[in-house]
HTML snippet that shows the backbone in 3Dmol.js (N, CA, C, O; Angstrom):
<script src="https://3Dmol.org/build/3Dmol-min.js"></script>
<div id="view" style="width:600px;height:400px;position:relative"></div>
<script>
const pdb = `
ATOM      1  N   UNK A   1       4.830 -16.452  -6.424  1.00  0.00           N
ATOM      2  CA  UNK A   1       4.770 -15.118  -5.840  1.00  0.00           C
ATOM      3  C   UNK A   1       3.350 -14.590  -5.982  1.00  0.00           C
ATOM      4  O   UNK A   1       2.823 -14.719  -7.087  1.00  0.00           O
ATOM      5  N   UNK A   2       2.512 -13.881  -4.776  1.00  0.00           N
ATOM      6  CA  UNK A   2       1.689 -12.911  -4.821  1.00  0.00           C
ATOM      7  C   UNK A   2       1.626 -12.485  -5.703  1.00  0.00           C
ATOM      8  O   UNK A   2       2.662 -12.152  -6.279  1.00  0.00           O
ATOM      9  N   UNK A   3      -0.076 -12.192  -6.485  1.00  0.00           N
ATOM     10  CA  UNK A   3      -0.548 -10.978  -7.304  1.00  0.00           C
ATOM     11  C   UNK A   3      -0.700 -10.012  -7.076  1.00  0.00           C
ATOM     12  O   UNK A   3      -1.903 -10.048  -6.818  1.00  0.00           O
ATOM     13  N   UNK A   4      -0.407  -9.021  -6.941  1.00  0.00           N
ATOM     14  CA  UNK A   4      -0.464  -7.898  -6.580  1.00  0.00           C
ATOM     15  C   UNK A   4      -1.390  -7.026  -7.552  1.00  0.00           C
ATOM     16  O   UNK A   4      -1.135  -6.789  -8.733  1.00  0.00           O
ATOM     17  N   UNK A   5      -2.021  -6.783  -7.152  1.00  0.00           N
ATOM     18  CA  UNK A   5      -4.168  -5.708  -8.229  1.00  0.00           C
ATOM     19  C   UNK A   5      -3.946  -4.385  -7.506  1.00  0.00           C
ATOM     20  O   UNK A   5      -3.789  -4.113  -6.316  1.00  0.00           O
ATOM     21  N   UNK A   6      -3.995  -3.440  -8.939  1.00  0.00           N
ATOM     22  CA  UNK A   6      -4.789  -2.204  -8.396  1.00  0.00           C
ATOM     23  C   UNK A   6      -6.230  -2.239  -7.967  1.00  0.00           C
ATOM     24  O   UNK A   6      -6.899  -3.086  -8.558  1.00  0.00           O
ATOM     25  N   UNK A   7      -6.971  -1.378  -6.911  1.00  0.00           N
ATOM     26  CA  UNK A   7      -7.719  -1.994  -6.989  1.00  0.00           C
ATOM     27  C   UNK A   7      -8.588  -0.422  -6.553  1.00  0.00           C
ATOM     28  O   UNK A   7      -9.805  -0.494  -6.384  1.00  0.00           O
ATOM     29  N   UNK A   8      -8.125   0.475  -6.449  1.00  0.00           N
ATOM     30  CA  UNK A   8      -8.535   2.061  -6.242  1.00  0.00           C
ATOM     31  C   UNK A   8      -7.640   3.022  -6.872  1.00  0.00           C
ATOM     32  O   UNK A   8      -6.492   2.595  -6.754  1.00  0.00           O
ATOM     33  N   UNK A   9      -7.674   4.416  -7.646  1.00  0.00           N
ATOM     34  CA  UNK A   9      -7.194   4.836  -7.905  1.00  0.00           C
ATOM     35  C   UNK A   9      -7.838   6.194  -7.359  1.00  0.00           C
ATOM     36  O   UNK A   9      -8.985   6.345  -7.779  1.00  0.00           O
ATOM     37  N   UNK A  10      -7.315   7.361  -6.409  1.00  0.00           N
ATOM     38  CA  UNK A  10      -7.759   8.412  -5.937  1.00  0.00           C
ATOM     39  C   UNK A  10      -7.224   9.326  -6.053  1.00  0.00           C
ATOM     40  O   UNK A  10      -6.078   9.629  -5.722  1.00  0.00           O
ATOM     41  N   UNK A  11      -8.526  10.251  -6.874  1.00  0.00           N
ATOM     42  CA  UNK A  11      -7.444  11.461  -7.588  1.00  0.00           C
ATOM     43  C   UNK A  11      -8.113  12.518  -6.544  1.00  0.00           C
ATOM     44  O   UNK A  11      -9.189  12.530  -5.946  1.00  0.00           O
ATOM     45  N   UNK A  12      -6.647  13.674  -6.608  1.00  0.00           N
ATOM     46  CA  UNK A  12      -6.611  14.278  -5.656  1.00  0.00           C
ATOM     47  C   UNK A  12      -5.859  15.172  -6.101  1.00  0.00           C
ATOM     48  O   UNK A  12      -5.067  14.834  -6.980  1.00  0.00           O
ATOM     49  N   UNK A  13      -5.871  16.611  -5.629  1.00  0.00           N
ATOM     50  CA  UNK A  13      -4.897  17.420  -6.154  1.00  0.00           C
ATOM     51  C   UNK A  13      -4.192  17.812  -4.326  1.00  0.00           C
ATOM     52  O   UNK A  13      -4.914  17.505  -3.377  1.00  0.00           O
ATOM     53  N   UNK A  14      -3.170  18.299  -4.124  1.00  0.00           N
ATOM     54  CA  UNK A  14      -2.942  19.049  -2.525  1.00  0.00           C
ATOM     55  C   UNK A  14      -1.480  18.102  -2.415  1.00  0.00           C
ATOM     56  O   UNK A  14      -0.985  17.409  -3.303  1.00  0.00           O
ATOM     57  N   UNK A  15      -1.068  18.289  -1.252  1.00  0.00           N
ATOM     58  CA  UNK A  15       0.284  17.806  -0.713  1.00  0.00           C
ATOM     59  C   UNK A  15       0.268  16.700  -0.570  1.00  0.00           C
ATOM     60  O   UNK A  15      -0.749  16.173  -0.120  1.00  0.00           O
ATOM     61  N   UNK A  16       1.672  15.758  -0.983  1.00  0.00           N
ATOM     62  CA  UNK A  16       2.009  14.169  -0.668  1.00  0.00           C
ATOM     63  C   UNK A  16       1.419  13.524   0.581  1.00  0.00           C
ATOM     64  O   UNK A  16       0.877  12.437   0.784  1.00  0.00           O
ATOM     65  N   UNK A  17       1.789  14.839   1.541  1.00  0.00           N
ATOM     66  CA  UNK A  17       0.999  14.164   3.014  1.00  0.00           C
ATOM     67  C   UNK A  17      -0.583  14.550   3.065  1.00  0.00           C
ATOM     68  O   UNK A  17      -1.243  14.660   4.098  1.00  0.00           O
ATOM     69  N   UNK A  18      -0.791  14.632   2.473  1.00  0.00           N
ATOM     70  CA  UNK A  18      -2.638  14.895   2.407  1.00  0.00           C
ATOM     71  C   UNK A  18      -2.917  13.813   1.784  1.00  0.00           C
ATOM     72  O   UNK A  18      -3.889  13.151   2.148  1.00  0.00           O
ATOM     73  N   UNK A  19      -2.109  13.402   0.696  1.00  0.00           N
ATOM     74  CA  UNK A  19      -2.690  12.191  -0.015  1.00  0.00           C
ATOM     75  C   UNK A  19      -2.653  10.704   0.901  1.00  0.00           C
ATOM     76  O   UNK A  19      -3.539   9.853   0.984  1.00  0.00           O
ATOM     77  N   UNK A  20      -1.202  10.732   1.590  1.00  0.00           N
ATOM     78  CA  UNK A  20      -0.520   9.801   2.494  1.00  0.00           C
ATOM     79  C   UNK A  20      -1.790   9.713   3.854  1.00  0.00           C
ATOM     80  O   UNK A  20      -1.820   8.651   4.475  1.00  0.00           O
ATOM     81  N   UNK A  21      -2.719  10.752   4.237  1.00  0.00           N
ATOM     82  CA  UNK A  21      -3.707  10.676   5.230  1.00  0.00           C
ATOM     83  C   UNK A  21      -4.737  10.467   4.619  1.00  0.00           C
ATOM     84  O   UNK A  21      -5.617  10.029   5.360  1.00  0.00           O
ATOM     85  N   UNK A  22      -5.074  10.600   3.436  1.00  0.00           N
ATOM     86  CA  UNK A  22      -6.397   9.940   2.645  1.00  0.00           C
ATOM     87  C   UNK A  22      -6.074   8.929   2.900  1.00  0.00           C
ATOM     88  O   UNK A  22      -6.634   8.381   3.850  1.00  0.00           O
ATOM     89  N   UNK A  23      -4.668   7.984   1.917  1.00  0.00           N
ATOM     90  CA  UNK A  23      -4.735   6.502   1.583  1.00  0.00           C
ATOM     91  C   UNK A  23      -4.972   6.030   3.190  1.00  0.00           C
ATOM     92  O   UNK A  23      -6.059   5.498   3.415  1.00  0.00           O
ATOM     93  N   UNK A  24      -4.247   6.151   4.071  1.00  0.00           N
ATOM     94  CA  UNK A  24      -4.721   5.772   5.550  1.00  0.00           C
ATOM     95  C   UNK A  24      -5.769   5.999   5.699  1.00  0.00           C
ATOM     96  O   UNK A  24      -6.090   4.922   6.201  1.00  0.00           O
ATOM     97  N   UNK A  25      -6.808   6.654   5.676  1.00  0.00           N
ATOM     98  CA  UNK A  25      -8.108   6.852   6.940  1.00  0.00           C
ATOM     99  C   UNK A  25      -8.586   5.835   5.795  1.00  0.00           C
ATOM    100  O   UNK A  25      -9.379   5.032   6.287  1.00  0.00           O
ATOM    101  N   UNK A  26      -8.359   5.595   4.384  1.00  0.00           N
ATOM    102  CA  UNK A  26      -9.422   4.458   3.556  1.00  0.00           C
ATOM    103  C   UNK A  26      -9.000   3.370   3.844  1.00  0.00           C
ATOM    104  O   UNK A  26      -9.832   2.464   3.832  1.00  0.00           O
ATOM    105  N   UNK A  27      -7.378   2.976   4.262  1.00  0.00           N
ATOM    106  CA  UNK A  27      -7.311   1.585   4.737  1.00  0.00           C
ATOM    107  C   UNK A  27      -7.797   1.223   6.129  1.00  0.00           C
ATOM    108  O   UNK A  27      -8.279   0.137   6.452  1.00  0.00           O
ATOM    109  N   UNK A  28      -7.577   2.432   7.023  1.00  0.00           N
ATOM    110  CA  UNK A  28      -7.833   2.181   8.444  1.00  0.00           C
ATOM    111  C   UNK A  28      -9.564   2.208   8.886  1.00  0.00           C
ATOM    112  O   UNK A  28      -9.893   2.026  10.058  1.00  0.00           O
ATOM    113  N   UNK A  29     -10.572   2.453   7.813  1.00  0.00           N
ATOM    114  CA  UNK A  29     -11.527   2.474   7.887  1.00  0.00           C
ATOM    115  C   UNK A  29     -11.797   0.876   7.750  1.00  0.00           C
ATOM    116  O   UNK A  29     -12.967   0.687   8.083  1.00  0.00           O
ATOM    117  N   UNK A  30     -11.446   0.191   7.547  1.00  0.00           N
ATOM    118  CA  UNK A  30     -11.331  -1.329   6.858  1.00  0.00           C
ATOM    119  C   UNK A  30     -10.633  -2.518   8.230  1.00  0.00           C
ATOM    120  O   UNK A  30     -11.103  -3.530   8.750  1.00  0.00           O
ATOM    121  N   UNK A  31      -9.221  -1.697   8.436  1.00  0.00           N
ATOM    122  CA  UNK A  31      -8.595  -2.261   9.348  1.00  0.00           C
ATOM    123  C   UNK A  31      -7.741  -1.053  10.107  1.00  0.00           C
ATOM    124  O   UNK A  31      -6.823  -0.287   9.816  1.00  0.00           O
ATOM    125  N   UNK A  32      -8.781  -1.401  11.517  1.00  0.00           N
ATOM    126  CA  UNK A  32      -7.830  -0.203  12.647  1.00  0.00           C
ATOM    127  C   UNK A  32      -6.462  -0.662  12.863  1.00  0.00           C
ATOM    128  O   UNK A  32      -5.664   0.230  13.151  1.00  0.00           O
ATOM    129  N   UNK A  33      -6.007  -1.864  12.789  1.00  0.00           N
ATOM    130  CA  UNK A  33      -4.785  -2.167  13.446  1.00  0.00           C
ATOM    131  C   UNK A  33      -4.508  -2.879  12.578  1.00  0.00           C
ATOM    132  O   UNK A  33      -4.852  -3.967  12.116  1.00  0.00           O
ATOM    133  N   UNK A  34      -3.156  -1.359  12.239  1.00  0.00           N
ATOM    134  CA  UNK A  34      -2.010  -1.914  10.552  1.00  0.00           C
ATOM    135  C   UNK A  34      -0.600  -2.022  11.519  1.00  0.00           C
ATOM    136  O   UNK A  34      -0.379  -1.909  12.725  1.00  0.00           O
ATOM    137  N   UNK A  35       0.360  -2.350  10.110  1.00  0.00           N
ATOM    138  CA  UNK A  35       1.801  -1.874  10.360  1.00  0.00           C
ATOM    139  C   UNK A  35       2.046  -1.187   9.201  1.00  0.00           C
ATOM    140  O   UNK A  35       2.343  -1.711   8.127  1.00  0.00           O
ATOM    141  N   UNK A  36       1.917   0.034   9.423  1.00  0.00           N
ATOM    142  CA  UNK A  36       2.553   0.971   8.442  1.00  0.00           C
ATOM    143  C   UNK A  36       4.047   0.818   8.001  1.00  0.00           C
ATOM    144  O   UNK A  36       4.817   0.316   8.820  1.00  0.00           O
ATOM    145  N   UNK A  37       4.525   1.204   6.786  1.00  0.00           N
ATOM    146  CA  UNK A  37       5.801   0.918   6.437  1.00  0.00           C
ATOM    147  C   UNK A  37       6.202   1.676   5.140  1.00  0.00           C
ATOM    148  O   UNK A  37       6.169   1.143   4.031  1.00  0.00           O
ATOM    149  N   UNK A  38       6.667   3.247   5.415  1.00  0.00           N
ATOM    150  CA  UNK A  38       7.042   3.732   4.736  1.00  0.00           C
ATOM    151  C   UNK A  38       8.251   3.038   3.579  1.00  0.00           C
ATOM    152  O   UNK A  38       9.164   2.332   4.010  1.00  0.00           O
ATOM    153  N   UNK A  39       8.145   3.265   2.484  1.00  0.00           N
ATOM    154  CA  UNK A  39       9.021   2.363   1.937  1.00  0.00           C
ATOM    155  C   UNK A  39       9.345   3.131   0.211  1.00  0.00           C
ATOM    156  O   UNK A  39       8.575   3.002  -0.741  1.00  0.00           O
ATOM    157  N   UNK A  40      10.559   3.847   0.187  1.00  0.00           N
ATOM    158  CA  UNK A  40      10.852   4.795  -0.797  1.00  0.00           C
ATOM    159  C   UNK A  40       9.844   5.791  -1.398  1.00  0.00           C
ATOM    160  O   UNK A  40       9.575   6.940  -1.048  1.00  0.00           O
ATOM    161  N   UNK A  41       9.363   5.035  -2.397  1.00  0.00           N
ATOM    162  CA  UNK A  41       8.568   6.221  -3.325  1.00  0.00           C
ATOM    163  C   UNK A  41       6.656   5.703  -2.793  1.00  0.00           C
ATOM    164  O   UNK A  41       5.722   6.440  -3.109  1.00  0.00           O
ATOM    165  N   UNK A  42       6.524   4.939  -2.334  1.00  0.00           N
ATOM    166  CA  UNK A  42       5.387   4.451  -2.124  1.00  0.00           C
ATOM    167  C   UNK A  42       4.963   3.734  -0.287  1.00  0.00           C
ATOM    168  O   UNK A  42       6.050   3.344   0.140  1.00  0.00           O
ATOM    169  N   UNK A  43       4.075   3.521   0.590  1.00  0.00           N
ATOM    170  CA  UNK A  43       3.743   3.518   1.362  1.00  0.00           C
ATOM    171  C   UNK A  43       2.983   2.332   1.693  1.00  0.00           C
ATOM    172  O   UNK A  43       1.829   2.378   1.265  1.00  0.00           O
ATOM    173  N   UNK A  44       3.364   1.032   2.484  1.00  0.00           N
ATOM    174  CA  UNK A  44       3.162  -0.134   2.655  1.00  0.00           C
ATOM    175  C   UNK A  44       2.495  -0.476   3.610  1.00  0.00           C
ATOM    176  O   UNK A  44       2.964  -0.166   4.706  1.00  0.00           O
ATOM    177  N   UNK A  45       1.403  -1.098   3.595  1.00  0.00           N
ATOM    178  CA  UNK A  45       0.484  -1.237   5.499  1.00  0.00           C
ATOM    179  C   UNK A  45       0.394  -3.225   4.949  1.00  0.00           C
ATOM    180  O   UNK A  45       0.258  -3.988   3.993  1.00  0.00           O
ATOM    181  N   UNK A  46       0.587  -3.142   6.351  1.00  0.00           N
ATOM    182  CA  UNK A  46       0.553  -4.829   6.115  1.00  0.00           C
ATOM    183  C   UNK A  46      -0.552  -5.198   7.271  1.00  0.00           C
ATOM    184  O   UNK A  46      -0.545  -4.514   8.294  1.00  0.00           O
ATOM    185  N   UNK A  47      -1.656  -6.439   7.108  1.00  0.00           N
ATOM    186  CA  UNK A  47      -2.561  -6.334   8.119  1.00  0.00           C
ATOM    187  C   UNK A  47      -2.499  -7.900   8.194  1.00  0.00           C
ATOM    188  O   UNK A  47      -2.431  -8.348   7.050  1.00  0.00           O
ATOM    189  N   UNK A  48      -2.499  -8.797   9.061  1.00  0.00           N
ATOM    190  CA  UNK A  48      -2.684 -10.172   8.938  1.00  0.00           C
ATOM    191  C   UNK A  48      -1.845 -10.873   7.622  1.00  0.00           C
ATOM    192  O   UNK A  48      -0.618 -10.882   7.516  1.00  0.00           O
ATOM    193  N   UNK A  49      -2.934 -11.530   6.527  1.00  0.00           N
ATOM    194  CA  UNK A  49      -1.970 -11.826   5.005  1.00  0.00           C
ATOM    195  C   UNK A  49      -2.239 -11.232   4.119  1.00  0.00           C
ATOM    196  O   UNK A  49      -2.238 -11.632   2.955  1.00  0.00           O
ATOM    197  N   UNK A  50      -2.590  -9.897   4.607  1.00  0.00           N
ATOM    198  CA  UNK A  50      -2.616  -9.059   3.282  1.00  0.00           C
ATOM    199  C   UNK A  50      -1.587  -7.834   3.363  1.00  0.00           C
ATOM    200  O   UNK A  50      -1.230  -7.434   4.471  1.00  0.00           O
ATOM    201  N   UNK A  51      -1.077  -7.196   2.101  1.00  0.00           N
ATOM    202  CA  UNK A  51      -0.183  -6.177   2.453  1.00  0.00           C
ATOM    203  C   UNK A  51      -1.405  -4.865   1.189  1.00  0.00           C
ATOM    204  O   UNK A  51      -2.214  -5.271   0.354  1.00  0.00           O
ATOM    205  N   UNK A  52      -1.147  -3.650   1.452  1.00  0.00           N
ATOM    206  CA  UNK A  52      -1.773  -2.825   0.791  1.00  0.00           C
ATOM    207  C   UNK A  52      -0.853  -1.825   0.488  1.00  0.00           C
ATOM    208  O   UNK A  52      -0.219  -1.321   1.415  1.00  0.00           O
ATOM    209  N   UNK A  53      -0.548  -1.193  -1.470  1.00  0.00           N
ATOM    210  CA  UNK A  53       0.200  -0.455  -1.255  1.00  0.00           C
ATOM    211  C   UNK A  53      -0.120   0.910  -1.932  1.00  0.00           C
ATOM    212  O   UNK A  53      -1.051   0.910  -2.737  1.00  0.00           O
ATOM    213  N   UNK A  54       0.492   1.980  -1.717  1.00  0.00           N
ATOM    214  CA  UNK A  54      -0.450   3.205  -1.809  1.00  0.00           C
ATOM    215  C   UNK A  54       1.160   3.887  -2.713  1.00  0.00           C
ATOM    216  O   UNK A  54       2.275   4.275  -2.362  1.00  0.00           O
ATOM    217  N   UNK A  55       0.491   3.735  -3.858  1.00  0.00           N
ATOM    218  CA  UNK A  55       1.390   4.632  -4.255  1.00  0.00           C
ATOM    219  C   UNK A  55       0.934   5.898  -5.394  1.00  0.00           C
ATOM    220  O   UNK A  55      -0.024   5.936  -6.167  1.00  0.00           O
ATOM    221  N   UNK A  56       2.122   6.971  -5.128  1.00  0.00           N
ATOM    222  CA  UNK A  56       1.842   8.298  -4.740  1.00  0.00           C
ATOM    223  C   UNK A  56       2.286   9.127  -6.145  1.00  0.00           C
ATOM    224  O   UNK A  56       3.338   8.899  -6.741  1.00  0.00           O
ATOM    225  N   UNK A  57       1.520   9.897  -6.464  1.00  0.00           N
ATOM    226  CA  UNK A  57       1.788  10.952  -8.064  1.00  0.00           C
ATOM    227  C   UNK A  57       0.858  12.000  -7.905  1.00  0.00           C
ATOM    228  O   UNK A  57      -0.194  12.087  -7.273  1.00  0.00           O
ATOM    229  N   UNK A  58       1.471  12.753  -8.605  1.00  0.00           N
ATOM    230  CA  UNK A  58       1.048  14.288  -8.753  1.00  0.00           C
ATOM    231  C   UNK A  58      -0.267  14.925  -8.226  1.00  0.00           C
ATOM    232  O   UNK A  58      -0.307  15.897  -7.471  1.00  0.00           O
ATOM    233  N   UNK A  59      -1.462  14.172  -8.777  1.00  0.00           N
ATOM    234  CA  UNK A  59      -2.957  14.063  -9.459  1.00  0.00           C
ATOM    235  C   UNK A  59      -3.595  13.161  -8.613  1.00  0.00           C
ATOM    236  O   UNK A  59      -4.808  13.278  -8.440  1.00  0.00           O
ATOM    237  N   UNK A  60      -2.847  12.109  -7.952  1.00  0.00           N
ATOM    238  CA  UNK A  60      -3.559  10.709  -7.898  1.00  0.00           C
ATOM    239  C   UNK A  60      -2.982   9.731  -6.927  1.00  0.00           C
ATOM    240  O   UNK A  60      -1.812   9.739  -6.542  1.00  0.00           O
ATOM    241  N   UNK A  61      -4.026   8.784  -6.523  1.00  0.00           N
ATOM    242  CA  UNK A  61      -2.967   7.682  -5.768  1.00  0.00           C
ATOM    243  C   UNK A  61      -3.693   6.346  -5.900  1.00  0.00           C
ATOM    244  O   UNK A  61      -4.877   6.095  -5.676  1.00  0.00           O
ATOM    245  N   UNK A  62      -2.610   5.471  -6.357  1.00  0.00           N
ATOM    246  CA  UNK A  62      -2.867   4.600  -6.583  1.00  0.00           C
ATOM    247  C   UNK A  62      -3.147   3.386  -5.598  1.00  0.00           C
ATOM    248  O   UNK A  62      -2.244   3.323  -4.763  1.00  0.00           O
ATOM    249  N   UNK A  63      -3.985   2.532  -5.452  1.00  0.00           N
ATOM    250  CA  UNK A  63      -3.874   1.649  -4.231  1.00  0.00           C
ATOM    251  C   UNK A  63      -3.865   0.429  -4.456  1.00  0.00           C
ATOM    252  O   UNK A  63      -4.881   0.354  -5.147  1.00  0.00           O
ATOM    253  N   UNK A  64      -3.543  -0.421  -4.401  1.00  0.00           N
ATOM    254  CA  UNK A  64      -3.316  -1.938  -5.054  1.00  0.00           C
ATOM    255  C   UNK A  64      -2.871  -2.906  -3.928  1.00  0.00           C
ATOM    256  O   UNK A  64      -1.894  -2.758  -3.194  1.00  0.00           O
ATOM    257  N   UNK A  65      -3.860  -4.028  -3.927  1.00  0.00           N
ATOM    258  CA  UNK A  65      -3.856  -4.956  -2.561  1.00  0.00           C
ATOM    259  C   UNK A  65      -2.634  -6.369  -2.913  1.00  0.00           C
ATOM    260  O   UNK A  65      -2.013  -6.284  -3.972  1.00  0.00           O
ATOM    261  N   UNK A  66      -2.448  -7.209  -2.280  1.00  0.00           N
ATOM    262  CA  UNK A  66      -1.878  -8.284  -2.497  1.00  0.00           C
ATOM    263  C   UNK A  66      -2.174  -9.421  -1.073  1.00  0.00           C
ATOM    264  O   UNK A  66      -2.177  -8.931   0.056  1.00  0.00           O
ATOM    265  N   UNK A  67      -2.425 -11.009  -1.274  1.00  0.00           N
ATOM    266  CA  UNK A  67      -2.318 -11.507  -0.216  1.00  0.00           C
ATOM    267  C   UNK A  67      -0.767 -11.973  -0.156  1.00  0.00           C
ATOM    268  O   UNK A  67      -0.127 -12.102  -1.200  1.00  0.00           O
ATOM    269  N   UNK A  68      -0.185 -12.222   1.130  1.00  0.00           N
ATOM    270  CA  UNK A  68       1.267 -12.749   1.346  1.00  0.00           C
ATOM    271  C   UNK A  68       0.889 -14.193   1.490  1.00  0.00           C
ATOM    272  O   UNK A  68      -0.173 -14.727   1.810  1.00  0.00           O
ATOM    273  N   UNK A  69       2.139 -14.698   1.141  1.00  0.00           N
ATOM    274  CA  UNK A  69       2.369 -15.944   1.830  1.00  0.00           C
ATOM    275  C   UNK A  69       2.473 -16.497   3.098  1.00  0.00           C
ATOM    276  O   UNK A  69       3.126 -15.883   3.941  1.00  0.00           O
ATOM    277  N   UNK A  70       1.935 -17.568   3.384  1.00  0.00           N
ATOM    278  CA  UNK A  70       1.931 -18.087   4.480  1.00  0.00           C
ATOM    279  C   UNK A  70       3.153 -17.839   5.440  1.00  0.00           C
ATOM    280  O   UNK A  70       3.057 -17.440   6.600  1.00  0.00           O
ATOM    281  N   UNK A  71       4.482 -18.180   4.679  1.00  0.00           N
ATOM    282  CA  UNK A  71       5.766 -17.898   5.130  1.00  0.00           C
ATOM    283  C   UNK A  71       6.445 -16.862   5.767  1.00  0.00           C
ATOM    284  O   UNK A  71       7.176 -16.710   6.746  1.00  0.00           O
ATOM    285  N   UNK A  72       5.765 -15.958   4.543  1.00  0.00           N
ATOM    286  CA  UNK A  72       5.889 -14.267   5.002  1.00  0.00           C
ATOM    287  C   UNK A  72       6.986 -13.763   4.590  1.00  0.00           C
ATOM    288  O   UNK A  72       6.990 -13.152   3.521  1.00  0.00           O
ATOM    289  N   UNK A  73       7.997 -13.891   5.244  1.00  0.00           N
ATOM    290  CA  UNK A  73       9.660 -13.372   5.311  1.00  0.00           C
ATOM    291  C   UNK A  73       9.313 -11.947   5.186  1.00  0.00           C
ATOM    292  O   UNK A  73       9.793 -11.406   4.190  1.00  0.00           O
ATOM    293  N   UNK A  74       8.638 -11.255   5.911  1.00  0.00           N
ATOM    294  CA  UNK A  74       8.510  -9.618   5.678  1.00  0.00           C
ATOM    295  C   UNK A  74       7.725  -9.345   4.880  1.00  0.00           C
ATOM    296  O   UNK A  74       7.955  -8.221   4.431  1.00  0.00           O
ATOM    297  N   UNK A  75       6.157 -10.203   4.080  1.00  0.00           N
ATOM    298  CA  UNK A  75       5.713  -9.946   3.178  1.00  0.00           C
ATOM    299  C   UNK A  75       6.753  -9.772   2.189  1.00  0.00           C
ATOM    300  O   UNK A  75       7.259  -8.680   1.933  1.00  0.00           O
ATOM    301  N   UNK A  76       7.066 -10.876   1.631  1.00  0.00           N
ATOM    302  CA  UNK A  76       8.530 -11.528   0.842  1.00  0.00           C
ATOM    303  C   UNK A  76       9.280 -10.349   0.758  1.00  0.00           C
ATOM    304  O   UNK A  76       9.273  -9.966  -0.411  1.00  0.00           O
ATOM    305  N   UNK A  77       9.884  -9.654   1.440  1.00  0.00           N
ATOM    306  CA  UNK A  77       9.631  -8.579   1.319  1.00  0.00           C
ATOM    307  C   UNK A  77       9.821  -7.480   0.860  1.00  0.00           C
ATOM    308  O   UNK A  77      10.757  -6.904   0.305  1.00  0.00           O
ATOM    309  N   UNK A  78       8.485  -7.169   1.253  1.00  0.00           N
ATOM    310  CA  UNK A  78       7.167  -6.473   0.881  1.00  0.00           C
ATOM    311  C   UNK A  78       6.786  -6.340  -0.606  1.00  0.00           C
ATOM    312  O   UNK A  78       6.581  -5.291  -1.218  1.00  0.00           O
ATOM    313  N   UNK A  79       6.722  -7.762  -1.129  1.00  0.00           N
ATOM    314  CA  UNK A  79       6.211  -8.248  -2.211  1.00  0.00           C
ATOM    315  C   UNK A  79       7.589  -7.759  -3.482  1.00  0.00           C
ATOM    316  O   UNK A  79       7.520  -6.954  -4.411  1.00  0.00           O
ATOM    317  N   UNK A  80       8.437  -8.393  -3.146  1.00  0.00           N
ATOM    318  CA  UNK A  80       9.655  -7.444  -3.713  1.00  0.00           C
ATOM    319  C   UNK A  80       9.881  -6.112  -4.029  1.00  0.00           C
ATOM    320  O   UNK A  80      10.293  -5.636  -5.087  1.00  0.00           O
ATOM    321  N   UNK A  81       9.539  -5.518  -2.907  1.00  0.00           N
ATOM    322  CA  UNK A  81       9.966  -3.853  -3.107  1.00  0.00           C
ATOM    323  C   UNK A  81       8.965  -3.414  -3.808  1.00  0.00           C
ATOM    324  O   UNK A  81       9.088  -2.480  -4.600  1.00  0.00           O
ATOM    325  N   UNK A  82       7.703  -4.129  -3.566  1.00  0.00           N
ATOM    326  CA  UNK A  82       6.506  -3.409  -4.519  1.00  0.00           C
ATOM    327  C   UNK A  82       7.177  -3.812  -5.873  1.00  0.00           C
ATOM    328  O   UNK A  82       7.621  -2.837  -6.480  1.00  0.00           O
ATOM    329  N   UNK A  83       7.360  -5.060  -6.509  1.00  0.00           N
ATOM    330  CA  UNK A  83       7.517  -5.510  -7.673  1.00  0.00           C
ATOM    331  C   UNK A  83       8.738  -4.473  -8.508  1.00  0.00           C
ATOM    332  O   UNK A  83       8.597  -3.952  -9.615  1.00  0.00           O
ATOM    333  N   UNK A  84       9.729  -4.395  -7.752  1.00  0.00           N
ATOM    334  CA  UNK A  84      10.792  -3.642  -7.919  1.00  0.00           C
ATOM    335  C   UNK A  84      10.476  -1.798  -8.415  1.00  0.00           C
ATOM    336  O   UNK A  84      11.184  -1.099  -9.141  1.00  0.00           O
ATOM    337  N   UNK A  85       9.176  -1.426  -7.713  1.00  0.00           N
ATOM    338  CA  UNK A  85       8.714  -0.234  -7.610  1.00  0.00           C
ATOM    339  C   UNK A  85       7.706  -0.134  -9.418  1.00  0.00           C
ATOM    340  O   UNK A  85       7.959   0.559 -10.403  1.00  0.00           O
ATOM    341  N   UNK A  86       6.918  -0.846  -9.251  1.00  0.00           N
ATOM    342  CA  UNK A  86       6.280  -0.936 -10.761  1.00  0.00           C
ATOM    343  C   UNK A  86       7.386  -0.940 -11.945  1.00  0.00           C
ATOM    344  O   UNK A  86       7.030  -1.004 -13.122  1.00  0.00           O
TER     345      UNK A  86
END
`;
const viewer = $3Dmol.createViewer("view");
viewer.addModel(pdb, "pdb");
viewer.setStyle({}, {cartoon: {color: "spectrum"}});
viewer.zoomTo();
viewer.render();
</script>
């Protein structure tokens, strides 16, 4: 299975969806053409074999990359639920 790395942490004070349009314009600055994938407590963009996941707290947001497998199956998927949600 994929490693999955934090690999940004962006602190921020303001609304979930303010944070949810930061973590986007920093992935989409990188790669214009994602598949976004809302996914419970945290927010999933998958681009080629990489998946990126943005997850979301009070203060802060965390961002942590992973490559998928060749196979895929949904970004196994999506790296098991984000490693059964940390």
């Amino acid at each position: 299975m994929p490693e999955v790395r934090r690999i940004l942490t962006v602190k921020q004070t303001g609304t979930l969806h303010r944070m949810m349009a930061t973590g986007m314009q920093i992935i989409r600055t990188f790669y214009p053409n994602v598949q976004i994938i809302p996914y419970n407590n945290f927010l999933a963009v998958r681009h080629d074999m990489t998946i990126w996941f943005m997850d979301y707290h009070e203060d802060k947001m965390d961002i942590y990359f992973c490559f998928t497998d060749p196979n895929d199956e949904m970004g196994n998927v999506l790296i098991n639920a984000f490693r059964s949600y940390l």
